[in-house]
Structures are given as C-alpha cells and as structure tokens.
C-alpha positions as CSV (number, residue, x, y, z in Angstrom):
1,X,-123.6,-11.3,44.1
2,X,-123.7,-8.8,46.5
3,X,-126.2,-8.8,49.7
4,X,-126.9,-8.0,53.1
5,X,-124.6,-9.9,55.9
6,X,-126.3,-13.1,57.9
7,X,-124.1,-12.9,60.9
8,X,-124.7,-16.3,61.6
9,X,-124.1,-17.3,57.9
10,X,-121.0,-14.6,57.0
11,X,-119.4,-13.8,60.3
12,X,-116.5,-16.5,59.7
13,X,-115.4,-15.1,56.9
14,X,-115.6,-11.3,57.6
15,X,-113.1,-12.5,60.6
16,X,-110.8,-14.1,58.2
17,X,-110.8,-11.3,55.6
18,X,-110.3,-8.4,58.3
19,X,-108.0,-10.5,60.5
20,X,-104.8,-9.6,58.0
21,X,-105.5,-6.2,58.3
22,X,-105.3,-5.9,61.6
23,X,-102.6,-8.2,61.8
24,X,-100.6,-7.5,59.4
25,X,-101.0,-4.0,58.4
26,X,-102.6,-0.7,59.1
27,X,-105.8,-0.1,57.1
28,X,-107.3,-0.9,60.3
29,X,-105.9,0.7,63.5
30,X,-107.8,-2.5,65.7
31,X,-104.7,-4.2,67.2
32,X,-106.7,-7.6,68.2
33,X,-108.3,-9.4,65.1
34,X,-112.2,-10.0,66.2
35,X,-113.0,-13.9,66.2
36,X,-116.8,-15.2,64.8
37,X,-118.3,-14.5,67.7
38,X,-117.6,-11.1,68.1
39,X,-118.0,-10.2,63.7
40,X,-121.3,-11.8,64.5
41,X,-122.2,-9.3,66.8
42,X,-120.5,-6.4,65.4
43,X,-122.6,-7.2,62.0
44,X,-125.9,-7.6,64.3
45,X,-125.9,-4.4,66.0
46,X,-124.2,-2.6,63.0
47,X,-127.2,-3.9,60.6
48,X,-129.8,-2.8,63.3
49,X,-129.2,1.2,61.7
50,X,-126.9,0.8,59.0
51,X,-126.2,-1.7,55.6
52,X,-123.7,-4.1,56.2
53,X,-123.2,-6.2,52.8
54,X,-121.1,-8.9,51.4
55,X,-119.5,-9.9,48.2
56,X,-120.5,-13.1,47.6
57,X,-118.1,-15.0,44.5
58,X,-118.7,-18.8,43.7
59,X,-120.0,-19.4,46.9
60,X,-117.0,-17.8,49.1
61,X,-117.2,-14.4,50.6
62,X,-114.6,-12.2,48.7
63,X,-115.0,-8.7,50.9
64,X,-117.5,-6.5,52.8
65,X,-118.3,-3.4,53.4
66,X,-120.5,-1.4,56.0
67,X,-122.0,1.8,56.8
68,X,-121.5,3.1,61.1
69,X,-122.5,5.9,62.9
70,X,-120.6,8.8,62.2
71,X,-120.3,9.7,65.9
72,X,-123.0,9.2,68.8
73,X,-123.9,12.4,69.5
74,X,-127.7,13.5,68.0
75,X,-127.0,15.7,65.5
76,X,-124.5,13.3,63.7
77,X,-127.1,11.3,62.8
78,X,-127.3,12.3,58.9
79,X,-123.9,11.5,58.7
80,X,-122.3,7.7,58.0
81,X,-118.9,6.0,58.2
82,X,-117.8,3.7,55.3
83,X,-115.5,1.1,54.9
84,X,-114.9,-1.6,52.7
85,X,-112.6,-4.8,53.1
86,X,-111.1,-7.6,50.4
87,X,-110.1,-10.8,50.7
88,X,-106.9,-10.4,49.5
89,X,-107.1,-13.3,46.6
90,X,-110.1,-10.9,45.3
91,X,-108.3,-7.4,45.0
92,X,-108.2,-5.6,42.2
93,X,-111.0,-6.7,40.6
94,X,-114.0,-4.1,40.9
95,X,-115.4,-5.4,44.0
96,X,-114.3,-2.5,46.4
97,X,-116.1,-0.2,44.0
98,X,-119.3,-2.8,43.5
99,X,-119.8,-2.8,47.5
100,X,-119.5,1.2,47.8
101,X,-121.6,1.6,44.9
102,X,-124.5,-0.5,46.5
103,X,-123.2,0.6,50.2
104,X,-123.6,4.1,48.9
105,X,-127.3,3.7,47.1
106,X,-128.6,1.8,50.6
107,X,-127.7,5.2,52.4
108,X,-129.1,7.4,49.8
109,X,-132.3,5.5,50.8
110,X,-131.8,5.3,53.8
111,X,-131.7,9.3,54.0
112,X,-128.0,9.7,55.0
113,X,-126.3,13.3,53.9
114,X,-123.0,12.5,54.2
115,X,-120.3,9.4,54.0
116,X,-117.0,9.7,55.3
117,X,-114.3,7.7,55.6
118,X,-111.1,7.3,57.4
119,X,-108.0,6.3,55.9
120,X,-104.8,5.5,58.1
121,X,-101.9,7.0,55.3
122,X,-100.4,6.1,53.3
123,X,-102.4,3.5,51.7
124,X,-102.4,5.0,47.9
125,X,-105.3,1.6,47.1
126,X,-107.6,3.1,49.5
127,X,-107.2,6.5,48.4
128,X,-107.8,5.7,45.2
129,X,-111.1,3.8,45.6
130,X,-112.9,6.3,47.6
131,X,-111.5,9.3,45.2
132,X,-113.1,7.3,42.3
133,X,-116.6,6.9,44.2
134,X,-116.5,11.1,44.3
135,X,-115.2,11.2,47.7
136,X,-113.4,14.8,48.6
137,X,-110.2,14.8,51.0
138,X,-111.2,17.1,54.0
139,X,-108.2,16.9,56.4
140,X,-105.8,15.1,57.9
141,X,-105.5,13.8,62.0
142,X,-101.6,13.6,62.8
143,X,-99.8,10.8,65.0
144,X,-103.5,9.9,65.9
145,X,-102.8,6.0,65.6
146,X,-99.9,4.1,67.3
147,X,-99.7,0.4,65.9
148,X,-96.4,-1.9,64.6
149,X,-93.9,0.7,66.4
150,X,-94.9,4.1,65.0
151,X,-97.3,6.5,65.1
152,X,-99.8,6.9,62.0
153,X,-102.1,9.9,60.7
154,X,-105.5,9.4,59.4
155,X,-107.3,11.0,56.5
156,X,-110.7,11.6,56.5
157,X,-113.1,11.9,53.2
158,X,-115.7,12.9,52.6
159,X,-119.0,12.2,49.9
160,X,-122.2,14.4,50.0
161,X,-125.0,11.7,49.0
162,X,-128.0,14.3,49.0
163,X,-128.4,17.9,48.5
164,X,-128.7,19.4,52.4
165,X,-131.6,20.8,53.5
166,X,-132.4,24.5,53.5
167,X,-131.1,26.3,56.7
168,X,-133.3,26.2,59.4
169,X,-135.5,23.4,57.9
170,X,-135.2,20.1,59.8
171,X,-134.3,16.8,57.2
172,X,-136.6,13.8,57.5
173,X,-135.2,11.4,60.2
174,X,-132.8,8.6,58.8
175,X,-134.7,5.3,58.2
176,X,-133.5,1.3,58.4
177,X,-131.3,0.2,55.5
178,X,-133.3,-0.9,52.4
C-alpha cells in the first residue's frame, strides 16, 4: 500500500532505510545519517508543499519517496525534485517504479511542470528507474560531490509532467499535494 508519510508514525523507518545510503554508499551525497527526529521534521516541512509517500508491505515500511523544491528562488516553483529510497530487503521488486508512478500523478495534480532528479554516477539502478518513468538525461555536474575519498559527478534528469504554457501566459500557481 502506498500513502502519504505520518512523521510521527513513519519517521523511524525512513531513518533506517536512508541511513545505508548515506553510510555506506553514494546515492545520497549527506555524509551524517538523519536520526527520527530530524526524518520527522524533514517529512513535516517537506509535506507542507510537496507529496511525501511510503511503501507500506505487511505492515513494515519497504521505501519512500518525495517530491522538494526544485530551488528557492520564485520562478522555480513549477519545477520539483524527486527521489525515491528502498529498504534494501525490498529492491527489485517494482516498488521504486510504484512510488514514482503515484509520486509523479500527486505532482501532475498538484500543477508541477517539471520533475528532476539528481543522480550521483555511476549508479546504473537509478538510472535505470528514472529512464523507465520517461525521465530525459540533461547534463552532467563534474567533481561536484566529495564523499568516501573521491570526488563524484552528478546527473541530473529530467521529466516534463504537463504541456508548458504558451509564452507570455502565466501557469496557474502550484497547489498542496492531493
């Protein structure tokens, strides 16, 4: 079952599913693995504008995914990051696409433009997913990233959710995740 995030209820086990990648590898270039408490409030003030969702399997949480801001400035605000994260004992089994799929639909709603997402190379699993969902590669930032002893460049995709509006005519303002 998939569904949107209680971050009193699901902040436990976001930590322990991300904690590995930061840990351990470099899908995520955060060096210190969030506890609860902080996943709590990351999933608070991330669900405030954007869909944070879990993958809910026999009553354990088996990944998540969210939707960010792009970047801060104003006119970014048709524009969304995506990631999604496994449990590792879950991989491999559909999930990644089930969360984008539902991730991607909430932001479709929402009024979003664009979804792109970041991906610290190689990682030949994570390009794969988003290439699947119809995500684009648009370039590449070199030596951006310096974790485990080494530099690392990040690729950015890219998915067009809607059709842009005309030139010179204003889209509606994004709305809440529904």
């Amino acid at each position: 079952m998939i569904r949107q995030a209680d971050p009193s209820r699901d902040a436990a086990a976001c930590a322990a599913i991300y904690a590995p990648y930061v840990l351990e590898g470099v899908a995520s270039l955060e060096v210190q693995a969030p506890d609860e408490r902080e996943m709590a409030k990351r999933i608070e003030r991330i669900s405030r504008t954007h869909a944070w969702l879990v993958a809910e399997l026999d009553g354990a949480i088996a990944g998540y995914a969210y939707s960010s801001r792009h970047h801060e400035r104003a006119a970014y605000r048709w524009s969304t990051d995506v990631t999604v994260y496994l449990d590792a004992a879950f991989q491999r089994r559909g999930l990644g696409r089930a969360l984008y799929s539902e991730l991607l639909e909430l932001a479709r709603r929402q009024g979003l433009y664009v979804a792109c997402a970041g991906i610290t190379l190689p990682n030949a699993a994570s390009v794969g997913l988003h290439e699947a969902m119809g995500f684009t590669p648009v370039g590449v930032y070199r030596g951006v990233g310096f974790k485990h002893g080494r530099w690392w460049d990040v690729g950015w995709w890219q998915l067009q959710l809607r059709e842009r509006s005309p030139a010179g005519a204003a889209p509606p303002e994004p709305g809440p995740p529904r």
